[in-house]
N, C-alpha and C positions, 0 to 999 in steps of 0.2 A: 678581366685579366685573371688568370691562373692562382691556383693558391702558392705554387712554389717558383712562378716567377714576382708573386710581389716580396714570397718570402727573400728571396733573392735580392731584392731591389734594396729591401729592409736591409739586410747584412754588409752589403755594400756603404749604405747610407750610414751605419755605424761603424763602419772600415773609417768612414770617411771624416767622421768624427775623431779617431782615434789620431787620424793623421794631422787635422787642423789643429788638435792640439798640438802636437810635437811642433809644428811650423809657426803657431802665432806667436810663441814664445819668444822667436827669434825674428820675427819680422815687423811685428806690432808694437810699438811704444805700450810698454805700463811699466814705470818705475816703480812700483809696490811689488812686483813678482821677486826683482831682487831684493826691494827692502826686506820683504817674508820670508825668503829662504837667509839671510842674515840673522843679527841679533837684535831682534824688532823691538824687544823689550826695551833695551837700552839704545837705541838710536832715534835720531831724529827720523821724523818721515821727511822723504828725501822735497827736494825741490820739485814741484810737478807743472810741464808745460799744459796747461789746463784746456785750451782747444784742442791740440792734439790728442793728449789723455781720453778727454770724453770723443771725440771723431773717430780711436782706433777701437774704444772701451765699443761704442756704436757697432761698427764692424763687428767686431768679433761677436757679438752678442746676434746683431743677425744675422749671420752666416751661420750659427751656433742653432738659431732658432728655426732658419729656414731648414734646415736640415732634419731637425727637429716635428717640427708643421708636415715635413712629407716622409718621415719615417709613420709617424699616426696617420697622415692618409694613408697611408699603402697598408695597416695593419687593421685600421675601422673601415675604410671608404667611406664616410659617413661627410656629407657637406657640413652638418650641423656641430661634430668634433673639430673637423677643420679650424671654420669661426670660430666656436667659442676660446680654439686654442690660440689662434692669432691674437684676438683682443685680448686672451692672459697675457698673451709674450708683451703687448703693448705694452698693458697696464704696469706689470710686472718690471719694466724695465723702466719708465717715467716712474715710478716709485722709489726705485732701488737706486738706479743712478742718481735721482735727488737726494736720497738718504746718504750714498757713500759720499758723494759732495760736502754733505753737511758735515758727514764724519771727518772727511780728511781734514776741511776748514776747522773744525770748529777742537781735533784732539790735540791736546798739550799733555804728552806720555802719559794719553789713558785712553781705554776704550778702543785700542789694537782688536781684540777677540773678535768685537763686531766688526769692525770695519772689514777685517779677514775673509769674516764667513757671506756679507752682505755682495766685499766684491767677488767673491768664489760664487757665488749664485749666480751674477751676471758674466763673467768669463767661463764659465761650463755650462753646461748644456743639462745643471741637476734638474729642472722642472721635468724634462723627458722620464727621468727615476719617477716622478711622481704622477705623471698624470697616465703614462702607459699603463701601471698596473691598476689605477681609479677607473680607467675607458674600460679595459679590458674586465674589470669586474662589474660595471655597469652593462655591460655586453649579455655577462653572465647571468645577473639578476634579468635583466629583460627576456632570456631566451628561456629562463624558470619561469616567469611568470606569463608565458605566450603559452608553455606546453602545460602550465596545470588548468 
């Protein structure tokens, strides 16, 4: 495949990103999007349907990741980035979703900041921030140390 039709494919696939967000907001169950733009300090954390919560939390997270998983294919081609980044998404998400479980169960008006940041990891797509410029400099140190 072409350099400027994967670049192409990449820019789309973060079009598409940008749009999932606008949409899951309004389609996907998560009662904490409203409680956080509220006055989270002082409120209770709302009532949470907890199959649904974690079934759309689910979604949106892989749909967030698949998208994800083939922006890095299209920019490594590499099978071995691929894997490794699927089993992160895995791990990364049975991690996180058990932690913000705990969070939600276990906060009596404390401990907002994390619950925040832990579910903003699993509803965005921030691991893409971090592991595209990690590959891409891994890319770099390898192709330094082939030419010397």
């Amino acid at each position: 495949m072409s350099k400027t039709v994967r670049i192409l494919f990449i820019g789309v696939l973060f079009l598409l990103l940008v749009v999932m967000r606008a949409v899951f907001r309004y389609y996907l169950y998560d009662p904490l999007a409203h409680y956080f733009d509220n006055d989270y300090l002082h409120a209770p954390i709302p009532v949470i349907n907890y199959p649904k919560f974690f079934t759309h939390l689910f979604l949106r997270y892989f749909i967030n990741s698949s998208i994800s998983v083939l922006i890095l294919h299209f920019a490594f081609s590499k099978l071995k980035i691929v894997l490794f980044t699927v089993k992160f998404y895995l791990l990364a998400f049975v991690l996180l979703s058990s932690f913000l479980f705990f969070l939600i169960y276990n906060s009596e008006n404390q401990g907002y900041i994390l619950m925040f940041y832990v579910r903003r990891f699993l509803i965005h797509p921030l691991f893409l921030l971090i592991l595209f410029p990690a590959f891409y400099y891994q890319k770099l140190k390898l192709s330094e140390e082939i030419k010397s």
